[in-house]
Backbone as CSV, one residue per row, in Angstrom:
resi,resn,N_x,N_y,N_z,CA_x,CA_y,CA_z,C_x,C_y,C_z
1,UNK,166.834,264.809,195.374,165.654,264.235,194.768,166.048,263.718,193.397
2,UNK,165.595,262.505,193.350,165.369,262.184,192.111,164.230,261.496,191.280
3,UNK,164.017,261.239,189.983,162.965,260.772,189.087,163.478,259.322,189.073
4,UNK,162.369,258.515,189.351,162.232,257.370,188.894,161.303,256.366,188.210
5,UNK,160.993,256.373,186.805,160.267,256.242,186.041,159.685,254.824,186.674
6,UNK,158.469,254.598,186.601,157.824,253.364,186.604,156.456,253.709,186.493
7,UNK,155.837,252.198,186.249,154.396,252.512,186.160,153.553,252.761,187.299
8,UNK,152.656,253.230,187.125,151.933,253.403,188.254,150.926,252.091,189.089
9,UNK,151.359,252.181,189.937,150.535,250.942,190.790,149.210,251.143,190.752
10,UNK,148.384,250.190,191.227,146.848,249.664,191.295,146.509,250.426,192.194
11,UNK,145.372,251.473,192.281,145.450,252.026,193.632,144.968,250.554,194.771
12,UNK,145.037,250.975,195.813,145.017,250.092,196.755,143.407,249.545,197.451
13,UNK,142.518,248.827,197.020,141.758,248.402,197.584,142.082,247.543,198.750
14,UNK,141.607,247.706,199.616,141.109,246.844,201.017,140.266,245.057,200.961
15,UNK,140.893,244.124,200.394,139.799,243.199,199.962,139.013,242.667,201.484
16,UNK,139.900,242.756,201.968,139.203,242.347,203.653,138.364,243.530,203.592
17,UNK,138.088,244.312,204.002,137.720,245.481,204.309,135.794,245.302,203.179
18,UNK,136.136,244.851,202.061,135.113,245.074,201.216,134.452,243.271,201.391
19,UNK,134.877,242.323,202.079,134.541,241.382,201.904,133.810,241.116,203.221
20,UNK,134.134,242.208,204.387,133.808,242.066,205.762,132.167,243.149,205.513
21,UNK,132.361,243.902,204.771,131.145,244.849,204.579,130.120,243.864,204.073
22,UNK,130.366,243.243,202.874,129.625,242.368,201.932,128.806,241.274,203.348
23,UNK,129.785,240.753,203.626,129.345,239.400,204.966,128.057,240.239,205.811
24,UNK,128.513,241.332,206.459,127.599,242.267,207.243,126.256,242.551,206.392
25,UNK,126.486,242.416,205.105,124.914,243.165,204.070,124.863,241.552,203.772
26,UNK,125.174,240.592,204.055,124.205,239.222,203.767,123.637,238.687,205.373
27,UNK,123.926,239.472,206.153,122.943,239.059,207.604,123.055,240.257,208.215
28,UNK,121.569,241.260,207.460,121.310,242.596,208.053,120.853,242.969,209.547
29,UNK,121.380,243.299,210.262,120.554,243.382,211.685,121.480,242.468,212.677
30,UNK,122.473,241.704,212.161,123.134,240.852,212.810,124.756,241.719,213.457
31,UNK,124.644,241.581,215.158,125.991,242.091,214.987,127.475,240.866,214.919
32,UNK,128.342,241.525,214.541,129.638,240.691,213.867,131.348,240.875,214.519
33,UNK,131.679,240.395,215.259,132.795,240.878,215.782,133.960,241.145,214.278
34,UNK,134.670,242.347,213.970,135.160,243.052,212.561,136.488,243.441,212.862
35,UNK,137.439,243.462,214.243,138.535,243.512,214.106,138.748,243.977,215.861
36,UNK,140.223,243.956,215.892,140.670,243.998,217.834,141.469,244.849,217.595
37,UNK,141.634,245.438,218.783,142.616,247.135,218.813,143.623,246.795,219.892
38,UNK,144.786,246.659,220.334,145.040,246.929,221.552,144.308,247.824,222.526
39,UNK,143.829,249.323,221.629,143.570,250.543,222.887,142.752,250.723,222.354
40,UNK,141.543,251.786,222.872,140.658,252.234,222.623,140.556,253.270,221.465
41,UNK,141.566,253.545,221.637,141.567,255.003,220.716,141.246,254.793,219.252
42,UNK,142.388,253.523,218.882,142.455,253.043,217.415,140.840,252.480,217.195
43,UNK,140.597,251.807,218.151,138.835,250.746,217.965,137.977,251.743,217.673
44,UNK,137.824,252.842,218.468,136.771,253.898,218.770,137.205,254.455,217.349
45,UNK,137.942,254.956,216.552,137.721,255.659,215.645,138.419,254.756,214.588
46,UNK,138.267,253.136,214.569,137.447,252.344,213.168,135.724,252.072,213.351
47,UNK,135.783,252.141,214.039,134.003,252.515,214.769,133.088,253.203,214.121
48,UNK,134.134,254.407,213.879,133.361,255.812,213.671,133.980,255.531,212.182
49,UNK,134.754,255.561,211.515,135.002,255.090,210.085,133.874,254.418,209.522
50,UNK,133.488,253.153,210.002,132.625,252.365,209.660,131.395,253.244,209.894
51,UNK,130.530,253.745,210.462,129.395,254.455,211.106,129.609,255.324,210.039
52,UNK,130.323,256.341,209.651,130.228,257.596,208.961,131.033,257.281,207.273
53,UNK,130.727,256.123,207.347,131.138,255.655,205.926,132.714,255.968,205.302
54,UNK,133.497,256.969,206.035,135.048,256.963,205.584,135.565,256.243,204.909
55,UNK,135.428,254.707,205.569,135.940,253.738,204.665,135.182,252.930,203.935
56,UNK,135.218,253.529,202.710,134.481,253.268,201.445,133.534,251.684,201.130
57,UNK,134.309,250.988,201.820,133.617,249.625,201.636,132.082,249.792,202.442
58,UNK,132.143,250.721,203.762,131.011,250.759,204.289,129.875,252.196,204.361
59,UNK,129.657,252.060,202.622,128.790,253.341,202.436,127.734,252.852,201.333
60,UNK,126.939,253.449,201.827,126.990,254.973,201.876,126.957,255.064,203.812
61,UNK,127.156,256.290,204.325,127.051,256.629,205.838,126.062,255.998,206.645
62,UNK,125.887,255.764,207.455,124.562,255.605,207.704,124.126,254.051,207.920
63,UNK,124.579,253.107,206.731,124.523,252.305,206.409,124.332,250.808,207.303
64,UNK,125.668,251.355,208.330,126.015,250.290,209.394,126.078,250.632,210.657
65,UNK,126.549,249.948,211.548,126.143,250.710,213.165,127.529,249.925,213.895
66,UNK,128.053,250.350,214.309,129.324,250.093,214.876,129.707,250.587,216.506
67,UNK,130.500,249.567,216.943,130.660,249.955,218.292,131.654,249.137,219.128
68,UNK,132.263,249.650,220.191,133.173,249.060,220.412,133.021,248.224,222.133
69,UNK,133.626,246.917,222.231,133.697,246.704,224.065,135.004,245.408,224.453
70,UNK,135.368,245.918,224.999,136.155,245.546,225.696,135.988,243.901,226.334
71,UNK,137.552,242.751,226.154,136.916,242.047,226.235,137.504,241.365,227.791
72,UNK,137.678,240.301,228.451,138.462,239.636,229.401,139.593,239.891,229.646
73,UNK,140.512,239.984,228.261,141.883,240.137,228.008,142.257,241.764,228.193
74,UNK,141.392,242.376,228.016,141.685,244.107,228.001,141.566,244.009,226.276
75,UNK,141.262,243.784,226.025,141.807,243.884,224.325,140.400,244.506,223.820
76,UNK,140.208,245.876,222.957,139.161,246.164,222.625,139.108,245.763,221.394
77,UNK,137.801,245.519,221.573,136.860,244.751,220.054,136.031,245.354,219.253
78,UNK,136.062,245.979,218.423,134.887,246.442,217.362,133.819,245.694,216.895
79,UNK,132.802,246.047,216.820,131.605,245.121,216.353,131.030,246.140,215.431
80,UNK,130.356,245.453,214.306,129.610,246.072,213.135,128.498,245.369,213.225
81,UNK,127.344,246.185,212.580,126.302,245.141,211.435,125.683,246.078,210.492
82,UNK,125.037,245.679,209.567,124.485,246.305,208.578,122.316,246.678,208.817
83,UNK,122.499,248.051,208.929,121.006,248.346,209.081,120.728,248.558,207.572
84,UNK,121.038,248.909,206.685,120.316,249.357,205.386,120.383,250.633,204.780
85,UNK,120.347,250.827,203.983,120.757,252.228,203.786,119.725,253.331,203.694
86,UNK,120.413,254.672,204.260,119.126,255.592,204.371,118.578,256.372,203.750
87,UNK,116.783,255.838,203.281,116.353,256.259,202.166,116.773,257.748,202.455
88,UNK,116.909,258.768,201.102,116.419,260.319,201.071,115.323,260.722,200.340
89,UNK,114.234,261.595,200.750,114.061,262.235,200.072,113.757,263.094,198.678
């Protein structure tokens, strides 16, 4: 092991990621095809990222509604849209 002095990088924002959320909150209720998976596995749980707010661009939780289907090609597709966020209490 060794030390190697440098500065510290930018942490890493997602600009796609925050620019695809933004698009979704300017046509609420609309769904949006948001990215392709080869397999299910990866689609189904950016799905659930998006739905449970994980990835920060799409929060608070709640926020958006996400889901995944399959298209001609076999290739699974994620779809988003933006419902609004949920009043509390």
């Amino acid at each position: 092991m060794h030390a190697r002095f440098a500065p510290l990088p930018d942490k890493r924002t997602h600009h796609a990621t925050y620019e695809t959320a933004a698009a979704l909150r300017d046509r609420p209720g609309e769904w949006a095809h948001v990215d392709t998976h080869p397999n299910s596995n990866r689609a189904s749980n950016q799905a659930h990222r998006i739905r449970t707010g994980k990835l920060a661009a799409f929060r608070p939780a709640g926020a958006f509604e996400a889901t995944i289907r399959t298209d001609d090609d076999e290739a699974i597709n994620v779809y988003a849209r933006y419902v609004g966020a949920i009043a509390t209490p």
